[in-house]
C-alpha positions in Angstrom: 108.9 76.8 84.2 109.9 80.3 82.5 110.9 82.9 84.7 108.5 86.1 84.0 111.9 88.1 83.0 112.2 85.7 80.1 108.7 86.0 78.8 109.1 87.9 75.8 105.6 89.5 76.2 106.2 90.8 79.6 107.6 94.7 79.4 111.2 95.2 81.1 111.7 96.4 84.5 112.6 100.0 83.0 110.0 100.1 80.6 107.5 99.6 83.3 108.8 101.9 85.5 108.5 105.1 82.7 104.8 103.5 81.8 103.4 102.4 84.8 104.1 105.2 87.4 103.0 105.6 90.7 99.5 106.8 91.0 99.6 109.1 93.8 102.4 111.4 91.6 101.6 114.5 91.0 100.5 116.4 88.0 103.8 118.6 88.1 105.5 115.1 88.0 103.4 113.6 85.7 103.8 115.8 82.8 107.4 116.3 83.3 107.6 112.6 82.4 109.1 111.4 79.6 106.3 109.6 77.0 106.2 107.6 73.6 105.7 109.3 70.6 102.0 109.3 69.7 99.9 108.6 66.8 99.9 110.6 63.3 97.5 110.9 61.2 99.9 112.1 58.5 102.4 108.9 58.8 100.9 106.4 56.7 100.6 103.0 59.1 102.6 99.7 57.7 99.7 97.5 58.7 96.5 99.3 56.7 93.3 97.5 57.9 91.2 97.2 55.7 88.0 99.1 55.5 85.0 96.4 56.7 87.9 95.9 59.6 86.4 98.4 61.6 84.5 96.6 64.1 86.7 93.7 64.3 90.0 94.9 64.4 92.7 92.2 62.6 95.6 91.6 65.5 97.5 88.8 63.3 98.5 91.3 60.7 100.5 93.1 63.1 103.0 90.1 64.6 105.5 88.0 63.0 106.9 84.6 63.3 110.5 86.1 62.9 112.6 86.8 65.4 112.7 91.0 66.5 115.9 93.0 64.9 115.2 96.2 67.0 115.1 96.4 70.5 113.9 100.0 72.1 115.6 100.3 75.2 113.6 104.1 76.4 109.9 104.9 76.1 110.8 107.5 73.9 112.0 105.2 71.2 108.5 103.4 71.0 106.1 105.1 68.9 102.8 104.3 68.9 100.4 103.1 66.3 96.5 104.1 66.1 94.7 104.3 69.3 92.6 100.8 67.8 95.9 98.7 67.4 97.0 100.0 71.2 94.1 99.0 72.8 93.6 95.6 71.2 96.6 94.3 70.6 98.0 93.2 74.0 95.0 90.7 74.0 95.9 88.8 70.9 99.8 88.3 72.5 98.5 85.0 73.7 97.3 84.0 70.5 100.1 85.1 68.4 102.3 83.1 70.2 100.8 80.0 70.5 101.1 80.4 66.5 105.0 80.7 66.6 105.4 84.6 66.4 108.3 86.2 68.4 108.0 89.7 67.0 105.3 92.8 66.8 105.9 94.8 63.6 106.8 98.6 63.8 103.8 100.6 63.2 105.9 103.1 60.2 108.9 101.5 59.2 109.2 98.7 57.2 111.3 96.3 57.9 111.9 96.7 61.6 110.2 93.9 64.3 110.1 94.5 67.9 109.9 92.2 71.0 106.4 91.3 71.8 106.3 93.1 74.6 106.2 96.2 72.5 102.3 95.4 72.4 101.5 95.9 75.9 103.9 99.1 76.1 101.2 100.1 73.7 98.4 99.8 75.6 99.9 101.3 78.6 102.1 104.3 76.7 98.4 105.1 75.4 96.9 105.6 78.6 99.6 107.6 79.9 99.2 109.9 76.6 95.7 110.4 77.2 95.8 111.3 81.1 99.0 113.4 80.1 96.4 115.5 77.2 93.5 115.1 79.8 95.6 116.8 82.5 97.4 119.8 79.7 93.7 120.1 78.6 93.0 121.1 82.1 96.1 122.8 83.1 95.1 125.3 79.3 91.8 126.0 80.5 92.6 127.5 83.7 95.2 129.8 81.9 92.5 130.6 79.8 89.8 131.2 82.2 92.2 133.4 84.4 92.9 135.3 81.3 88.8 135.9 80.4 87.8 136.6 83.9 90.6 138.8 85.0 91.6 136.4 88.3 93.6 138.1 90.7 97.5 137.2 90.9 97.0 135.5 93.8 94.3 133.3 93.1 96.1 132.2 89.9 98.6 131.0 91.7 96.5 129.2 94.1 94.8 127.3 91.9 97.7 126.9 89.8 99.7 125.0 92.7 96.6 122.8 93.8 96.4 121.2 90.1 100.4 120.9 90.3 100.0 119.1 93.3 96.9 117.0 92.4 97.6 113.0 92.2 97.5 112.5 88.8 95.4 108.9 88.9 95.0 108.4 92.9 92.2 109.2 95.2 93.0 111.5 98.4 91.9 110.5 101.5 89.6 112.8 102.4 87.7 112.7 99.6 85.0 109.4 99.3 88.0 107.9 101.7 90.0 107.9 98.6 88.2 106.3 95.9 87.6 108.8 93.9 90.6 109.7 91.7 91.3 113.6 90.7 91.6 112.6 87.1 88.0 111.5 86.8 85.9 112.7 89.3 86.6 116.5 90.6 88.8 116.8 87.9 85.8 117.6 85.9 85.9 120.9 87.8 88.6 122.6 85.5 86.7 122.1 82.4 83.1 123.2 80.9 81.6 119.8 81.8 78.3 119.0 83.0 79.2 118.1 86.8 78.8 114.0 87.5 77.4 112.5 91.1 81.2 111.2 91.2 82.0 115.1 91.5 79.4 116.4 93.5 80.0 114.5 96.1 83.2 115.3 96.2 82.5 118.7 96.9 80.2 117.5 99.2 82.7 116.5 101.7 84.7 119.6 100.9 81.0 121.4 102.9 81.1 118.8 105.4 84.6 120.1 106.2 84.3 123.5 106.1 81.0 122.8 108.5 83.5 121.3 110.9 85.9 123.5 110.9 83.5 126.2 111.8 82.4 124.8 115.2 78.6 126.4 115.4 76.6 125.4 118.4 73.2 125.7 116.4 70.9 123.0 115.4 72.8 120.3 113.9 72.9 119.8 110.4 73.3 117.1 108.2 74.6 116.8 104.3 74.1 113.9 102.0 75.2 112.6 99.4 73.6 112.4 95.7 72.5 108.7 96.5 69.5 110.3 99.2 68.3 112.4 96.1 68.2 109.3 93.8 66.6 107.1 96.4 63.7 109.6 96.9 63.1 110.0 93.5 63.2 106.7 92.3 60.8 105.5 95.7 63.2 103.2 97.3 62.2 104.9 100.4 63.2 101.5 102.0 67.3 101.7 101.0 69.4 101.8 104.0 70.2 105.8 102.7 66.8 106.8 102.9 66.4 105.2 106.2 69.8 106.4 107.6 68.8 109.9 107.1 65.0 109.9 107.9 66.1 107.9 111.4 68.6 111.3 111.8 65.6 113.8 111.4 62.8 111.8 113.4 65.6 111.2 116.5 66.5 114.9 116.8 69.8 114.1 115.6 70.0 116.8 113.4 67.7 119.7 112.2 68.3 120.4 109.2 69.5 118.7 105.8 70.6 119.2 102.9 71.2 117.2 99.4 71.4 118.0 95.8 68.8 116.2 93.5 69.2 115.2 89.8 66.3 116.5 87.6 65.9 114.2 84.9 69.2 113.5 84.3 70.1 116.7 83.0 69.7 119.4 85.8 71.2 119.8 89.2 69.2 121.8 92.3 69.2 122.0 96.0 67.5 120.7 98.2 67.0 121.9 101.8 64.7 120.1 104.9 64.1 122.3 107.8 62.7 120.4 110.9 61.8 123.5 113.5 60.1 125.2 110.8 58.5 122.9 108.7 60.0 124.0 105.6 61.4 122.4 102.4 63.7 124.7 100.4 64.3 124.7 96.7 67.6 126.4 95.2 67.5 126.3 91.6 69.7 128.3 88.7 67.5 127.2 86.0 63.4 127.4 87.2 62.4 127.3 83.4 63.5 123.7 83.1 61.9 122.7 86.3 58.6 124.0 86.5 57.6 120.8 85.7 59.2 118.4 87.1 59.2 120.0 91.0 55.7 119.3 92.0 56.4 115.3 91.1 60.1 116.2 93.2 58.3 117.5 96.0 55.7 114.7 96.7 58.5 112.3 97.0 60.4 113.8 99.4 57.1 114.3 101.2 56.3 111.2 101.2 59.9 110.3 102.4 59.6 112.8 105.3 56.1 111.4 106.2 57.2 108.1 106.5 59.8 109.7 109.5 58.2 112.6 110.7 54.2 111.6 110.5 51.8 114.7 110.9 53.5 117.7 109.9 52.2 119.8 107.4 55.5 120.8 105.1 55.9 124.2 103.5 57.2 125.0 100.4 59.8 127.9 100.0 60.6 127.3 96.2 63.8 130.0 96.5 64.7 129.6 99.8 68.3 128.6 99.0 70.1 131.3 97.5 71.4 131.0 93.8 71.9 132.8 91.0 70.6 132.1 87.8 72.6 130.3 85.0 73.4 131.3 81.3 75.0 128.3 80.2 75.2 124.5 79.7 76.6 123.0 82.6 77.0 125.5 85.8 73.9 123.4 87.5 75.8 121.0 89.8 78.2 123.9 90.9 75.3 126.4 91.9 73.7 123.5 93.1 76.5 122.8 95.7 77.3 126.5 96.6 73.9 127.0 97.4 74.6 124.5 100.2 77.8 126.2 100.6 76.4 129.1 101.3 73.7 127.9 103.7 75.4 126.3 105.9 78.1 128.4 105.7 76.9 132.3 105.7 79.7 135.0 104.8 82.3 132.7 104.3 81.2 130.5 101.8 81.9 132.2 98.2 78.2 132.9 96.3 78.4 132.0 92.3 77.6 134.2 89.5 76.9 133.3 86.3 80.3 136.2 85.8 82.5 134.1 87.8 81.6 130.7 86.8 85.0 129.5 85.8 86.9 131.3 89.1 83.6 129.0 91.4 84.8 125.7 89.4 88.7 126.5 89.9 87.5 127.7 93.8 86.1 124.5 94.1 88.6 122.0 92.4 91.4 123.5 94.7 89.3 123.0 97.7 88.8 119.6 96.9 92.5 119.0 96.3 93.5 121.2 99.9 90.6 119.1 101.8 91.3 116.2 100.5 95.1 116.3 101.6 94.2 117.7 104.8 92.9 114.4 106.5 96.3 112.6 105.9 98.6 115.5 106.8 96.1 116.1 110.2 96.3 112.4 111.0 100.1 112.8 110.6 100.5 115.8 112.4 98.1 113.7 115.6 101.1 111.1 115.4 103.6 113.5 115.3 102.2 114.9 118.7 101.8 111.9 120.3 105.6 111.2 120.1 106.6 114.4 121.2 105.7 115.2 124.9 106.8 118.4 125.1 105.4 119.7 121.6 102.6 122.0 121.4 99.4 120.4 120.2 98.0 123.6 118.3 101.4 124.0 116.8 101.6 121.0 115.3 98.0 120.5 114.5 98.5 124.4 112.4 101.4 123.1 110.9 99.7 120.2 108.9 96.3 121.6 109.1 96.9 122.9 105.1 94.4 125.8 105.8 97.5 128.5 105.4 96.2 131.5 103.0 97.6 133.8 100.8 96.2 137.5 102.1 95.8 140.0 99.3 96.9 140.1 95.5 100.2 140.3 95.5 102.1 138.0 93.4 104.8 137.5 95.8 102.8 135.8 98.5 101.6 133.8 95.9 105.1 132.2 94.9 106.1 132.7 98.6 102.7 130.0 98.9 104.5 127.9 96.0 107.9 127.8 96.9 107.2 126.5 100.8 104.6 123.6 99.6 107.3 122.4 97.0 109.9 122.3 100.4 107.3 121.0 102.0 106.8 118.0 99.9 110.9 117.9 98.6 111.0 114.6 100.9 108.2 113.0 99.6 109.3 113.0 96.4 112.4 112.1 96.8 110.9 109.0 98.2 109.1 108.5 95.1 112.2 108.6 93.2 113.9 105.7 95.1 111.8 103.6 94.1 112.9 103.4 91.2 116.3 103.4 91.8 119.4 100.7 91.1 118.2 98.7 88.0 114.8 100.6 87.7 116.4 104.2 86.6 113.9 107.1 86.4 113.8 106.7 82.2 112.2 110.0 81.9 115.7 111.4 83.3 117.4 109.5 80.0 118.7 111.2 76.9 116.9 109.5 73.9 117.9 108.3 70.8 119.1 110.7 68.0 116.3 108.9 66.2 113.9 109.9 68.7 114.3 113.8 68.0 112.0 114.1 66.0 109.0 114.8 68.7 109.4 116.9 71.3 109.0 115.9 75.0 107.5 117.8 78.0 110.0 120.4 79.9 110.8 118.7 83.5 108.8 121.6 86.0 108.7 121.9 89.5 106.4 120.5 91.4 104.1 122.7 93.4 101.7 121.5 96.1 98.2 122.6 96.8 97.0 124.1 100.4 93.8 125.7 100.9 94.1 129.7 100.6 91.1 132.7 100.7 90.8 133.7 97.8 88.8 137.4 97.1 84.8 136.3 96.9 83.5 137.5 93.8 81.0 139.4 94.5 77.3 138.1 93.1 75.9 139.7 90.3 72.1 139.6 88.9 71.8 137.7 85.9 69.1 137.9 83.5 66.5 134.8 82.8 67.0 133.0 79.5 64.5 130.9 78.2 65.9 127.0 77.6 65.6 123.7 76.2 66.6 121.3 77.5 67.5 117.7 75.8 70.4 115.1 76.1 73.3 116.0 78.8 71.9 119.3 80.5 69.8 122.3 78.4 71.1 124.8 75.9 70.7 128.7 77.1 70.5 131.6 74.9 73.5 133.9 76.2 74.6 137.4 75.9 77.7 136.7 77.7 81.0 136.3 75.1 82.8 133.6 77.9 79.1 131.3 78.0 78.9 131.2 74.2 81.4 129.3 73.6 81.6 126.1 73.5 83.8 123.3 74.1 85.0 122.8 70.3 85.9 126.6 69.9 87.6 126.6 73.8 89.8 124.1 72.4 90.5 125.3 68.9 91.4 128.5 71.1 93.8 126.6 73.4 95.5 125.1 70.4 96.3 128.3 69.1 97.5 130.2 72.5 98.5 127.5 74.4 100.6 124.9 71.3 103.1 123.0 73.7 100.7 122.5 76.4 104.0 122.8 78.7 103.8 123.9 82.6 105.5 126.8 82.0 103.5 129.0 83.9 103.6 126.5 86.6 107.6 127.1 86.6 107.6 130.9 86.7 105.6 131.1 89.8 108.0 128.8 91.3 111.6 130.5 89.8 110.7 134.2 90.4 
């Protein structure tokens, strides 16, 4: 039986540990990491497919039945060949060997046959590539929304240290109980995407927090997921959702509720059910679009209601939760979930403006990484007490609440914010680090090849970590009416506004240009000062 070290298609301890890194590591860590070189266009390929090769892509032309005469020994040696070849050939491995090949051909230089496990260090240096440019993509545009908006020093650095601190491909606990990673969910946040449920209701338990911590003794109130909306809407009034939360309102258990419901696919609102007064509240930043489609809303989630609560005649307040109007392409989910916000949490919950829209998503994402971190450092800190009899419960319980703030503007209390997460967290990473330790060095720590120049690799940064801090509310501003149409992923808006005119093509030609090594530099001034 062969030993898995001796398959020749299985990547080396080393190599796996520079490809395959821990999931829960932050974005500060994560860039810092050394990479492969990625794919040209100008570098004409050895292997050329051939033109009707497009849908089937040809694997055998890429290995060889002779025996490799290069061996790279970093992930910076290994350069990687078009996106196509990385993804498809670690599935023909099996194939080409049961033909006799020992080697994978180098994707630019003739002559020169790697191992076969070069062709799964493909598929896995391309993933890290394309998390590494989804993360720099994200890291660019809140330099450049700072910049456009005029943040405050202070809330730069805030949101600035949650993305350091971000997991770069893990879930945080307090966030859908951890199965929801950053990178693909709330994530979304620091970009000019159309908002998915995913995201939502992540921020949805970011309001159910925030509810909590504020302790009223009013009416209960309940908040539920996008799943309640979807339910309603598509008449499963029978789904154990529908049923969970119509049991909660006919029992007395709570008063009020509130949800966010997709409007044909394109178009976030809120959604508000007020038992003592009878009352179903609409918020809505784009009315236009909807006029249509909210009478058929509104008879489902009668009907729903009826089903629970028989005998009650339900008024309609169609802007009875507060929001601003939007003037772009893709602000609906977060004025959605800020209308909420700002109902169940008056004067403390931040109100969106069409002004402000990049500082609400940045708000947002950094409350989602502070709230989601919060649950495991509480439970910690609840251990923590328990073993110490003479500690002081509040003490600890402030200590690894992750609620500190940063009061005021001043750039110093932002990096004095920075500098005591990254001490904070100095043991935790330290930890990480050991795992990979004694036959399994850290390879991003490695000097490559004098071949290997020729590309340049990330500066290592410090890490930062992310704790919730106030930051100044913006303060809401009227904004005009626009009419819209609406087709395909959410509606186009006609907008006076230079920051909502442009789109995501020009954003990134933009970040090119200002932004070229995509480096968290910025991340290690705040941190050095």
């Amino acid at each position: 039986m062969t030993h898995p070290e001796d398959d020749p298609s299985v990547l080396p301890k080393k190599i796996r540990a520079a490809l395959l890194p821990p999931a829960d590591l932050s974005v500060a860590e994560f860039l810092s990491l050394a990479k492969p070189k990625p794919f040209h266009l100008k570098t004409p390929p050895v292997i050329r497919q051939q033109k009707d090769s497009q849908k089937a892509f040809n694997t055998s032309l890429w290995f060889s039945s002779q025996v490799p005469n290069e061996i790279p020994g970093y992930v910076t040696q290994l350069t990687l060949p078009e996106p196509r070849a990385c993804v498809h050939l670690p599935g023909g491995i099996t194939t080409a060997v049961e033909q006799g090949c020992n080697s994978v051909v180098h994707p630019y230089r003739h002559g020169i046959r790697w191992p076969l496990w070069v062709a799964r260090a493909y598929c896995s240096g391309y993933e890290v590539l394309k998390k590494a440019e989804s993360w720099n993509t994200r890291l660019d545009w809140l330099e450049l929304s700072a910049e456009r908006e005029a943040w405050s020093p202070s809330a730069t650095a805030t949101f600035r240290a949650a993305l350091a601190a971000c997991p770069y491909n893990a879930g945080l606990p307090g966030l859908q109980r951890g199965a929801a990673a950053a990178e693909s969910t709330f994530g979304e946040l620091l970009s000019r995407r159309w908002l998915s449920c995913d995201t939502l209701n992540c921020m949805l338990d970011v309001l159910r927090y925030d509810y909590q911590q504020l302790g009223t003794h009013g009416p209960a109130e309940g908040i539920a997921s996008t799943y309640l909306g979807q339910t309603i809407l598509n008449g499963t009034l029978n789904s154990n959702t529908a049923q969970s939360w119509g049991r909660k309102l006919s029992s007395n258990a709570i008063r009020r509720l509130f949800f966010p419901v997709n409007v044909d696919e394109a178009h976030w609102i809120a959604v508000g059910v007020d038992v003592d007064t009878c009352t179903i509240s609409i918020g809505d930043s784009l009315p236009t679009f909807t006029a249509d489609h909210v009478p058929s809303i509104l008879q489902h989630i009668k009907a729903w209601l009826e089903a629970h609560l028989p005998n009650i005649s339900w008024r309609i307040n169609l802007t009875g939760l507060t929001v601003a109007l939007q003037r772009d392409k893709s602000s609906c989910g977060v004025t959605a979930v800020n209308a909420i916000h700002v109902a169940l949490c008056p004067g403390v919950a931040p109100r969106w403006s069409s002004e402000r829209s990049r500082w609400m998503r940045a708000y947002y994402f950094e409350r989602c990484v502070s709230v989601g971190k919060s649950h495991a450092q509480s439970a910690a800190a609840a251990t923590h007490a328990d073993a110490c009899e003479n500690a002081d419960d509040g003490t600890v319980q402030a200590a690894f609440a992750g609620s500190g703030s940063v009061k005021g503007d001043s750039p110093d209390e932002a990096v004095g914010l920075a500098r005591g997460v990254i001490e904070a967290e100095a043991e935790r990473r330290e930890e990480l680090y050991r795992r990979v330790e004694e036959g399994e060095e850290a390879l991003w720590n490695a000097e490559p090849d004098s071949e290997t120049q020729d590309h340049e690799e990330p500066t290592p940064r410090a890490e930062n970590g992310g704790q919730r801090s106030e930051v100044p509310d913006p303060e809401m501003q009227k904004a005009s009416k626009s009419k819209s149409k609406s087709k395909g992923a959410e509606t186009e808006h006609e907008s006076s506004s230079e920051t909502d005119d442009v789109d995501e093509k020009d954003l990134m030609r933009e970040v090119s240009t200002r932004f070229p090594k995509r480096q968290l530099s910025l991340l290690w001034d705040i941190t050095t000062q």
